[in-house]
C-alpha positions in Angstrom: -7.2 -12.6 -4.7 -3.2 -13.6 -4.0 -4.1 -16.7 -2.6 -6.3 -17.8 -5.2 -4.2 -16.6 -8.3 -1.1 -18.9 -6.8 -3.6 -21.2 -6.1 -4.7 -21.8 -9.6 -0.9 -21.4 -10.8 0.7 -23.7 -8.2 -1.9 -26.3 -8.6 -1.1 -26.1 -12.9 -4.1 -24.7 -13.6 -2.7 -21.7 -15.1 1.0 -21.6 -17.2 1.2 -17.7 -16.0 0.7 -15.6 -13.7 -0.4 -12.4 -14.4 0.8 -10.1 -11.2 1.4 -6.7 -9.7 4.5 -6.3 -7.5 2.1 -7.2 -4.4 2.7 -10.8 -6.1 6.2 -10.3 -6.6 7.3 -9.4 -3.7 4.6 -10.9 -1.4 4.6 -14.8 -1.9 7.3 -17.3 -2.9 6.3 -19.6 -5.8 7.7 -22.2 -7.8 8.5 -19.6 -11.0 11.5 -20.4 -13.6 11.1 -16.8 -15.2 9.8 -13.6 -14.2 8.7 -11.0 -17.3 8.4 -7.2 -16.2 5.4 -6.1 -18.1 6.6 -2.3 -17.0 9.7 -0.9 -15.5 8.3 1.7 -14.1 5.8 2.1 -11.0 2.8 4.7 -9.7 4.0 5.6 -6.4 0.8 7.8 -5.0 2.3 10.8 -6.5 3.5 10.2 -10.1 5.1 7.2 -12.2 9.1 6.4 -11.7 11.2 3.8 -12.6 11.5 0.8 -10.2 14.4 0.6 -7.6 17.2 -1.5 -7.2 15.7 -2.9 -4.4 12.1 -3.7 -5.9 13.6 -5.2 -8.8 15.5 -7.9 -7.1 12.3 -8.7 -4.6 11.0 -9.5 -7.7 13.1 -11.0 -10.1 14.1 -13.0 -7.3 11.2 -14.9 -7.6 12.7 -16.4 -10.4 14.0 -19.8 -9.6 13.5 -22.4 -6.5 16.1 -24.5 -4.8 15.7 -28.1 -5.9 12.8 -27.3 -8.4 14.4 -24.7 -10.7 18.3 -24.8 -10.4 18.1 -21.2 -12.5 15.7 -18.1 -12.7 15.2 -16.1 -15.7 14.0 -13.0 -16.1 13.1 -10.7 -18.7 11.2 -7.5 -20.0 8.8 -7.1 -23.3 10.8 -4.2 -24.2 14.4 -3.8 -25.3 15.2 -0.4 -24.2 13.8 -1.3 -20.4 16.4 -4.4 -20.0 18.8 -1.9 -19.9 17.3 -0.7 -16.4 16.5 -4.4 -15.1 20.4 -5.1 -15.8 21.3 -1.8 -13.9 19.3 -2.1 -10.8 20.2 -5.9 -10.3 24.1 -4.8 -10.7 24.0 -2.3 -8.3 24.9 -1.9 -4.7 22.0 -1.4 -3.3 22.9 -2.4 0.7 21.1 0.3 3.7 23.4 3.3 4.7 21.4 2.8 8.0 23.8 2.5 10.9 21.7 3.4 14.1 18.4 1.9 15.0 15.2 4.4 14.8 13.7 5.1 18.1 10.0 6.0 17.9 7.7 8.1 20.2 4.5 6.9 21.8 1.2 8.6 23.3 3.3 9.0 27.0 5.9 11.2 25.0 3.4 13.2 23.2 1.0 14.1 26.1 4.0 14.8 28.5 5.0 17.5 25.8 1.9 19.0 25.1 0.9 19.6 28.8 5.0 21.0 28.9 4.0 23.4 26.2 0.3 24.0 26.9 -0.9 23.4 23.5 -3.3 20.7 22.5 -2.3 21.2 18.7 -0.5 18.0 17.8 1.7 19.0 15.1 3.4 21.7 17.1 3.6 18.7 19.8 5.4 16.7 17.2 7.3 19.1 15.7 8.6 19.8 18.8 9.5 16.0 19.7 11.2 16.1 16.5 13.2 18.8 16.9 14.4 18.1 20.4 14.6 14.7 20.7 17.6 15.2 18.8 20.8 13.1 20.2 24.2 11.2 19.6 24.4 7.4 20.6 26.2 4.7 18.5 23.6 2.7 18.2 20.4 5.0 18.0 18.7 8.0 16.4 15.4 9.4 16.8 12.5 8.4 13.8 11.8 10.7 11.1 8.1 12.1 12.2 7.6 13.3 8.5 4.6 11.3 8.0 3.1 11.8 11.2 3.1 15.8 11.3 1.7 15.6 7.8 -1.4 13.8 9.3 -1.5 15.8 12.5 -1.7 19.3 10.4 -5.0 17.8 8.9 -5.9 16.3 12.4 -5.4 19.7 13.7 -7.0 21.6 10.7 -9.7 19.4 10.4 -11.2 18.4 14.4 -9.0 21.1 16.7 -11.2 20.4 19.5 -11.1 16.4 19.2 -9.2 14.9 22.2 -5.3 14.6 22.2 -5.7 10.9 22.6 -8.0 10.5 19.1 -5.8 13.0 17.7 -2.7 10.5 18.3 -4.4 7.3 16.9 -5.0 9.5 13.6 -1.7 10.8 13.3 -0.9 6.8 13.5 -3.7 5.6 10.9 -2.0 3.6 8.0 -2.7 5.9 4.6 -1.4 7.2 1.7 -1.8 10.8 1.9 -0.3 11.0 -1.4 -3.2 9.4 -2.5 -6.3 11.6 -2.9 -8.7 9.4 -2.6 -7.2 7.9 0.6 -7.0 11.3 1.8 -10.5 12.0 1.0 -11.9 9.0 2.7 -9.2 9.4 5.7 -11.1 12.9 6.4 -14.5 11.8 6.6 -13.6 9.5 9.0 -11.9 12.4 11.0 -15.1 14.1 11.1 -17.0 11.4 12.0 -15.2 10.5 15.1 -14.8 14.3 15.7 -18.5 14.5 15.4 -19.2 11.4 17.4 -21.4 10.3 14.2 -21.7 6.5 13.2 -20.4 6.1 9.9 -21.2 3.0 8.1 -19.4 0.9 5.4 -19.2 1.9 2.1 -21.9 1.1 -0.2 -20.9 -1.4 -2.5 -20.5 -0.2 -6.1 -22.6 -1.6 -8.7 -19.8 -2.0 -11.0 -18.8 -5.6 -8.8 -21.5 -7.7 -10.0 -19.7 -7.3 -13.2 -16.7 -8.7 -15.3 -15.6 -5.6 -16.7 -11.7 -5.0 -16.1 -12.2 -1.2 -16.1 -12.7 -0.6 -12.8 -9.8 -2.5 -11.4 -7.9 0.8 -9.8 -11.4 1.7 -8.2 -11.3 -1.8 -6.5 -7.7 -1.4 -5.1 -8.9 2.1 -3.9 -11.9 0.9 -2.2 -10.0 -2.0 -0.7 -7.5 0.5 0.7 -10.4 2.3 2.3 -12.1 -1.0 3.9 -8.4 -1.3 5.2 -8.6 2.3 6.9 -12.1 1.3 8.2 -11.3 -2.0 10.3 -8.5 -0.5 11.4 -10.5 2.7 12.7 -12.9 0.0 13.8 -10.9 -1.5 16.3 -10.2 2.1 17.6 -13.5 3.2 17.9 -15.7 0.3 17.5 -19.1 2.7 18.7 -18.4 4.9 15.3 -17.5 2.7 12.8 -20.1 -0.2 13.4 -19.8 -2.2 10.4 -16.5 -3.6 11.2 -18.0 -7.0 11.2 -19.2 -6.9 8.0 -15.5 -6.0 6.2 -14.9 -9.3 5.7 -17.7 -9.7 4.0 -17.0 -6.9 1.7 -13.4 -7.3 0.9 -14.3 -10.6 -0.5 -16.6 -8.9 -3.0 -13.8 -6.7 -3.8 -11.6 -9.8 -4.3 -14.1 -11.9 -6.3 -14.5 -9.0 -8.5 -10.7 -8.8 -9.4 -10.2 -12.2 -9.3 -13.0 -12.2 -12.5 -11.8 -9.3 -14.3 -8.2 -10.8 -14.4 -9.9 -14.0 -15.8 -11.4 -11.7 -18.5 -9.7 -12.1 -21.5 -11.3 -9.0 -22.6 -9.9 -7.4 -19.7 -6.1 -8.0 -20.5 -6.5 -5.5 -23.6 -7.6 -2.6 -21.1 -4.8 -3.5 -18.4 -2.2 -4.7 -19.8 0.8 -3.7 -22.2 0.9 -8.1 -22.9 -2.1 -8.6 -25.3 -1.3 -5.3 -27.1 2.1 -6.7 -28.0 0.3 -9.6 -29.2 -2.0 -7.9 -31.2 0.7 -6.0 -32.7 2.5 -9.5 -33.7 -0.5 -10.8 -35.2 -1.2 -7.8 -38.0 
């Protein structure tokens, strides 16, 4: 869906681009101004106010060396410019001064044998809390994330191996998310289970133009995501790996027409409704 929005708007097909922030800070394009439709941003959890750091990755789209000698950018509300101005004035350089050292499976399955457990939280947990240490110019990572997923790993299949539980622990979701979550566990249980589990069926809702069903698309593509990546884990579970492609590019197709909907704008998008507010 990226490639063939910039596509259409590189090759002048299109004036604008109509985006989310995957566009704006994703691909570099030959854009004079940049219009926030929104200052503010779902984050899995609940709405907030973009960063100084995601505003400049995408206002600083606007404008390219020997095309463009100067980007604008701009917001559809008054009151929001305020913010946009804020967030590109301020210091916004990392505090980070030691690089993050990780832990891999070696780490975790020397500790759990060390502590006789094979819950891999506690194994974690552990890690975290003694892996601990002063160097100039390291620190050990965070493992926030990771215990989060290895308390519903260990909830969830206590008996699966420590080896399975790991590549869980390291599968790429949003927990925040509850659909993600949702999905994320039935996969758990199917590798616990040793049970083939196949591609989702596709909803009926892609063979149409309707705009409505735009968030369920970037769900389900999130999901497919989760799948091949599971796939390449345990190819004899998740057997359909070969047909993601396949899928995804539904998924895409589909967004791709609801964008091109004009209908669709209205349902979407804060744009038309400022239009339509112009033209009464």
């Amino acid at each position: 869906m990226r490639r063939t929005e910039s596509k259409r708007f590189c090759n002048g097909e299109a004036d604008i681009l109509v985006a989310t922030d995957a566009i704006g800070m994703g691909l570099n394009l030959t854009i004079r101004r940049v219009i926030f439709s929104s200052t503010h941003k779902f984050d899995g959890v609940a709405s907030r106010l973009l960063n100084a750091t995601e505003v400049r990755q995408i206002a600083g789209r606007a404008g390219r060396f020997g095309i463009y000698p100067t980007g604008y950018v701009n917001v559809l509300e008054d009151d929001e410019l305020i913010h946009i101005e804020h967030m590109l004035s301020t210091d916004d350089r990392s505090d980070l001064t030691k690089l993050p050292i990780g832990f891999s499976f070696n780490d975790v399955e020397k500790t759990s044998q060390q502590l006789h457990t094979r819950k891999i939280a506690e194994v974690l947990s552990y890690i975290q809390e003694r892996s601990q240490f002063n160097h100039a110019l390291f620190t050990s990572e965070s493992l926030g994330t990771q215990i989060s997923q290895a308390l519903l790993v260990d909830a969830f299949a206590p008996a699966m191996s420590l080896k399975d539980k790991y590549i869980f622990v390291c599968a790429p979701i949003s927990l925040n998310v509850a659909f993600e979550k949702d999905y994320y566990l039935l996969c758990l249980k199917s590798v616990a289970t040793s049970q083939m589990r196949h591609l989702p069926i596709a909803p009926t809702w892609l063979a149409v133009q309707s705009p409505k069903h735009l968030e369920a698309a970037e769900l389900l593509s999130r999901n497919l995501s989760l799948y091949a990546w599971l796939g390449f884990k345990f190819p004899q579970i998740f057997v359909d790996n070969d047909k993601v492609v396949e899928l995804r590019q539904r998924i895409s197709r589909y967004i791709e027409s609801a964008l091109l909907t004009q209908a669709g704008y209205g349902d979407t998008a804060r744009e038309v409704d400022h239009l339509m507010i112009k033209r009464r």
